[in-house]
Structure formats: C-alpha cells, structure tokens
C-alpha positions in Angstrom: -3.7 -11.3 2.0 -5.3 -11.9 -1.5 -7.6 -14.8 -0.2 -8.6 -12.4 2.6 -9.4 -9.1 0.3 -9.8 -10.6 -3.2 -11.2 -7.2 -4.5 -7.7 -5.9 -4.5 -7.2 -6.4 -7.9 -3.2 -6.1 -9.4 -2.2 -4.9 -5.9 0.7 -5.8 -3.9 0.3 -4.7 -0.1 3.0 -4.3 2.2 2.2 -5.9 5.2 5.4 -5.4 7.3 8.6 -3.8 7.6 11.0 -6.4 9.5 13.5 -8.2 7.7 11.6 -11.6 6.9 8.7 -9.0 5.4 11.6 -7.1 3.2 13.3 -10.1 1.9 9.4 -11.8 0.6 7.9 -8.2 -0.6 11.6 -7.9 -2.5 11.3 -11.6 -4.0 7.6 -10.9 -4.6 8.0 -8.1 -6.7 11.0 -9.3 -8.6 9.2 -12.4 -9.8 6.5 -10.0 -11.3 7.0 -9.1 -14.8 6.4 -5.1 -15.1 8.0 -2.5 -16.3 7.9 -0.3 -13.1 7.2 -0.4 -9.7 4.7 2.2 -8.0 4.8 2.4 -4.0 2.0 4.5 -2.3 3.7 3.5 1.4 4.0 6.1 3.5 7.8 5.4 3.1 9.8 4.9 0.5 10.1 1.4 -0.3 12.5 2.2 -3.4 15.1 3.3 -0.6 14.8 0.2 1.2 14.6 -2.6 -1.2 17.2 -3.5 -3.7 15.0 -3.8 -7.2 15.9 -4.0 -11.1 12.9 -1.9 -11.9 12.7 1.5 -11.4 10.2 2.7 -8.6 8.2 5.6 -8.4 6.7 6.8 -5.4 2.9 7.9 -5.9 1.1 9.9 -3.4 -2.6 11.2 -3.2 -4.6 13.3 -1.2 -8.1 13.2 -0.3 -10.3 16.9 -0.7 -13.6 16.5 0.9 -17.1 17.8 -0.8 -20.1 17.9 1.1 -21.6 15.0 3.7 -21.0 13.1 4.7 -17.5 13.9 5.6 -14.6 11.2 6.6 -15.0 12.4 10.1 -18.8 11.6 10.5 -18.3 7.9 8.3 -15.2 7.2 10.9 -17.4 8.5 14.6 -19.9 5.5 13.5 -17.2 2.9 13.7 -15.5 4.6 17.1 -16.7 2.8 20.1 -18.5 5.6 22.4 -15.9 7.0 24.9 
C-alpha cells in the first residue's frame, strides 16, 4: 500500500476486514511504538482488535463552501449514463 500511495505519510490504512487482514493490521500496529492508536474507519476497529494501546475513534465531516462542490468534482469522474 505504501509503495503504491507514498504521500500517505504516518498512516496505516485498513485494507480489509477478513481474518488474515485482522491478524496483520493487529501485528502491524502492535509492532509500532506510539502512545495511542487513532481509527477514522467507519467501524470501530478498537472493538475488533485486541490492542495494548488505547484507541480512539476520530471522525470528521466535510461542510462545503462555494464551487466547485464534491458533487460537480465527482460527475467528471462518472462515466455518462
């Protein structure tokens, strides 16, 4: 993932939820040295995985001011229906 989108910086993405992806992300993050955790999944990894850190859930929302909007950046990437 890193070598694809090396402009992520000190991020760790989630890229699955099966079992195999659990048991890696859980290994992953344990061999980091940090004081905390932060998950911005849209579920709560903290309820899923078994850590020694503490982890707090972050969320964000998005308040749009003037053009162009999310809508009108998103219709140029749609393919024409």
């Amino acid at each position: 993932m890193f070598d694809t989108y090396p402009a992520l910086g000190p991020v760790l993405p989630a890229v699955g939820y099966g079992p195999d992806q659990f048991a890696a992300l859980r290994a992953t993050i344990e061999a980091v040295r940090c004081d905390v955790v932060l998950t911005g999944t849209r579920i709560d990894l903290g309820r899923l995985l078994t850590l020694t850190r503490p982890v707090v859930r972050v969320r964000s929302e998005v308040e749009e001011v003037g053009r162009p909007s999310l809508d009108d950046v998103l219709a140029g990437l749609r393919p024409p229906s």
